[in-house]
C-alpha positions as CSV (number, residue, x, y, z in Angstrom):
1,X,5.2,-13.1,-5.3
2,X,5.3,-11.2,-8.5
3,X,7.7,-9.4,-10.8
4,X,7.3,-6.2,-13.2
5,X,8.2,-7.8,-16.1
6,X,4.7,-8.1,-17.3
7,X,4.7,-4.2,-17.5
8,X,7.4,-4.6,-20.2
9,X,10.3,-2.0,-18.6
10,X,13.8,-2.6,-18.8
11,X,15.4,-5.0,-15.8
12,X,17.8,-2.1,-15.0
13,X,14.9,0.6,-14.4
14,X,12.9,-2.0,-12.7
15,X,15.7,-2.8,-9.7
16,X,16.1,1.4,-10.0
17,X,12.7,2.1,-8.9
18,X,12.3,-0.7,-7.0
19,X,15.1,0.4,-4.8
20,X,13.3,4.1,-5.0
21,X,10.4,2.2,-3.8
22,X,12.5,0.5,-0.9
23,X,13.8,3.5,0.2
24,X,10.6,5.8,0.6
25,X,8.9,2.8,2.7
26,X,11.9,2.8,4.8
27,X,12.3,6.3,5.3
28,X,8.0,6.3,5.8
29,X,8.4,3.6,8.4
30,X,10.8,5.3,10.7
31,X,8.9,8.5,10.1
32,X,5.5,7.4,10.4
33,X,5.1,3.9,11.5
34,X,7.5,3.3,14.3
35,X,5.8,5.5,16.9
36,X,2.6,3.7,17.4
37,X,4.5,0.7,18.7
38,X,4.7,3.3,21.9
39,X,1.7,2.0,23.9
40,X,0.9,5.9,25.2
41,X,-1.8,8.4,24.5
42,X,1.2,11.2,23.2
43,X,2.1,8.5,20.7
44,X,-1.5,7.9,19.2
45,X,-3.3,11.1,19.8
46,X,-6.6,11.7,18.3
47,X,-6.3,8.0,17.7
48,X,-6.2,6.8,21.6
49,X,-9.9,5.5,22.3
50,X,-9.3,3.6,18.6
51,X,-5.8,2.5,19.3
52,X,-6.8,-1.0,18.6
53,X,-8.2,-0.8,15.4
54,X,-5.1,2.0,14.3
55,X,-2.6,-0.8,15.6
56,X,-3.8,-3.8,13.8
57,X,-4.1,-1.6,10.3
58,X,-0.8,0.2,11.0
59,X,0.5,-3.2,11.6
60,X,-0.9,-4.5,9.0
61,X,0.2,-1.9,6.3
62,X,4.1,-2.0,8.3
63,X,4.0,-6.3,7.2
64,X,2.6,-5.2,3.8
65,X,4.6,-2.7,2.6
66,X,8.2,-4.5,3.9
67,X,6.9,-8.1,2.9
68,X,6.2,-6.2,-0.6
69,X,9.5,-5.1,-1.6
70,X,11.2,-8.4,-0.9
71,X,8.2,-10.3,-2.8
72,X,9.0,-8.1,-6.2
73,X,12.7,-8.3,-5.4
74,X,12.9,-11.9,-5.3
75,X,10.3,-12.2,-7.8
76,X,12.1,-9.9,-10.2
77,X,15.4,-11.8,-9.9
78,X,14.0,-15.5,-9.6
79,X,15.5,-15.5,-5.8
80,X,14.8,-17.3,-2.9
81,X,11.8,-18.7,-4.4
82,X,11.5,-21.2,-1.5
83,X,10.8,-18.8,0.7
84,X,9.2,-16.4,-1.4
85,X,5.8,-18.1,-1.1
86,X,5.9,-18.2,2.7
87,X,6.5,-14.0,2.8
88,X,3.6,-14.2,-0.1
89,X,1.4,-15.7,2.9
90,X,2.8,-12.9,5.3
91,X,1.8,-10.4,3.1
92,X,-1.6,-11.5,2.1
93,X,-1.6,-11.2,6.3
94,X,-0.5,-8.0,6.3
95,X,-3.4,-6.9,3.9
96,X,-6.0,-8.5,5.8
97,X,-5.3,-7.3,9.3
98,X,-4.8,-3.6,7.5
99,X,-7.8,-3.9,5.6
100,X,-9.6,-4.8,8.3
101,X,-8.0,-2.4,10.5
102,X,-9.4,0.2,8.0
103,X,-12.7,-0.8,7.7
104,X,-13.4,-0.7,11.4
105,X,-11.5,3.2,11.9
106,X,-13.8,4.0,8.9
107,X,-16.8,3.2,10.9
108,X,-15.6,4.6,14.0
109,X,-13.1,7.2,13.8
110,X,-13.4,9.2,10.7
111,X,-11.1,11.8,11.9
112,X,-11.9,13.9,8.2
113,X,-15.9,13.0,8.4
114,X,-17.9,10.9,5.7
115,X,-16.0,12.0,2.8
116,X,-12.8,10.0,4.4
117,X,-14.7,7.1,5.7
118,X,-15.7,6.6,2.1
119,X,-12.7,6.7,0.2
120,X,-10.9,4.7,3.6
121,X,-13.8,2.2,2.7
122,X,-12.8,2.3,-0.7
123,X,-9.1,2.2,-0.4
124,X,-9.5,-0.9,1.8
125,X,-12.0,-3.1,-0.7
126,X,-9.7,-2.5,-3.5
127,X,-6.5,-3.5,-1.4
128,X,-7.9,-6.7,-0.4
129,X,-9.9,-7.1,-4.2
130,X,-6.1,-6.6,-5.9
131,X,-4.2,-9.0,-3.2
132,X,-7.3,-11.5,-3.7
133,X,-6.9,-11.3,-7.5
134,X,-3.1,-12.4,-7.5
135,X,-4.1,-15.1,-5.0
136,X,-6.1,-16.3,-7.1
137,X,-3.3,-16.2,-10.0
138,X,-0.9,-18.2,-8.2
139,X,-3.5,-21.0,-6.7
140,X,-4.4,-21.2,-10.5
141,X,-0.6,-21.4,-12.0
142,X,-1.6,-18.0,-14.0
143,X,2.0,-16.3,-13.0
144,X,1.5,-13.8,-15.3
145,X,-1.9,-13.0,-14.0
146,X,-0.4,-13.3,-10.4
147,X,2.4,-11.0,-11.1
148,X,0.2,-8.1,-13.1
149,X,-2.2,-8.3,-9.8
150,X,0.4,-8.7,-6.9
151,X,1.7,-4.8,-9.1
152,X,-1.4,-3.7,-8.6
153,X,-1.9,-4.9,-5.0
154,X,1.5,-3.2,-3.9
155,X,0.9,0.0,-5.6
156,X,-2.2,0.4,-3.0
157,X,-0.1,-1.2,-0.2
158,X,2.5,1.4,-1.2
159,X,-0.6,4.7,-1.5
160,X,-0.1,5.0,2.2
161,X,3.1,5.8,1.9
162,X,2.4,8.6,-1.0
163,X,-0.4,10.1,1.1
164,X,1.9,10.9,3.6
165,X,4.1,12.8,1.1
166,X,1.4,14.7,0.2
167,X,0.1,15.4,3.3
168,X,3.1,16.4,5.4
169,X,5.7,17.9,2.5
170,X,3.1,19.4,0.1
171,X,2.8,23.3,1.5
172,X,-1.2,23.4,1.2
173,X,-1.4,25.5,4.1
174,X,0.2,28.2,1.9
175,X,-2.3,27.8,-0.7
176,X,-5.2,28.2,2.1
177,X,-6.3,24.4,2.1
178,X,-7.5,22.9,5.3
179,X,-5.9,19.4,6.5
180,X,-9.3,17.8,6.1
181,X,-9.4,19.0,2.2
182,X,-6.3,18.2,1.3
183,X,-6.7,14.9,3.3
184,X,-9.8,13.9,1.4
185,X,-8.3,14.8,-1.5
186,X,-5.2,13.2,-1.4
187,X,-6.0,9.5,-0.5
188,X,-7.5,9.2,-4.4
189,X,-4.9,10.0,-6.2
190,X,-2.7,8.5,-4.6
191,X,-3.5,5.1,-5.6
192,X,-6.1,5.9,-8.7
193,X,-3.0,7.3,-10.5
194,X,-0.4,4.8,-10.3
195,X,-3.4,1.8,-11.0
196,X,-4.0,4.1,-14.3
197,X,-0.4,4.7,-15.2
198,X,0.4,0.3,-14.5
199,X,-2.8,-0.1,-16.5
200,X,-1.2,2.2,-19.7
201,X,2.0,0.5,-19.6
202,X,0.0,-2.9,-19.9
203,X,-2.2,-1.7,-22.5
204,X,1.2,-0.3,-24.5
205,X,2.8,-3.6,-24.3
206,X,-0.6,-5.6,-25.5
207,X,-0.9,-2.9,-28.1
């Protein structure tokens, strides 16, 4: 569903961090993810009376972020192109159940109060915004304009990932910041960032 060559990088640090990228979702999957497929109240926590609503968006976000890697993959090499629009489907799926997954936890569950519920609301509008955008590309013929909005798409797709760095590796306790701080502080960055960074490397190569 899209490639990085629009970014203008060299092929070899493209499969490089791509494979970076595989590796963290992996490793975040196991970590994170796996657990909540255990129908329990231990398993989900907090999170038990919205289990419903946490299921389909962690679902969601699991289909995402796995369909992801294979759709730049295949994109990047030209592979499998045949099925490469069928796992494009699967992944504009995967955004839509975890968008809508997050929309409904923001209005219910806002375990870090309004401040989260905002930036989940947020989050969510420009997941499905960016995966609409490259949908739009393709149905068009645009493929560069696909490809430069699928990027964009998965680096959101991918923020859930980076959040969880941050919020279970990064010592804050040390530094005397409270979960719900560094919670709310954490989810923007962790998407604004990368957008701004894809953003200067397009703007370099039009330049």
């Amino acid at each position: 569903m899209a490639t990085v060559a629009s970014a203008g990088l060299p092929d070899v640090f493209k499969k490089s961090l791509l494979i970076i990228v595989a590796a963290f979702a992996a490793f975040f999957v196991y970590r994170f993810v796996l657990h909540y497929f255990t129908w329990s109240e231990a398993a989900y926590g907090y999170y038990w009376p919205f289990r419903l609503q946490l299921l389909a968006h962690v679902t969601g976000g699991l289909i995402a972020t796995l369909a992801g890697v294979w759709q730049i993959w295949t994109g990047l090499n030209t592979q499998s192109m045949r099925v490469h629009p069928w796992t494009g489907r699967l992944y504009v799926a995967g955004v839509l159940l975890g968008s809508l997954g997050a929309f409904v936890l923001a209005f219910t569950s806002a375990v870090y109060g309004f401040a989260w519920a905002v930036a989940l609301v947020c989050l969510a509008v420009a997941w499905l915004g960016t995966t609409g955008m490259a949908l739009y590309g393709i149905r068009k013929r645009n493929v560069l304009l696909h490809k430069q909005w699928m990027i964009r798409s998965y680096i959101i797709t991918f923020a859930f990932v980076t959040f969880r760095i941050f919020t279970d590796y990064v010592p804050y306790a040390a530094w005397g910041i409270s979960p719900q701080d560094m919670a709310n502080a954490a989810i923007w960055p962790v998407w604004v960032m990368p957008l701004l960074a894809y953003e200067m490397m397009l703007g370099r190569k039009r330049a």
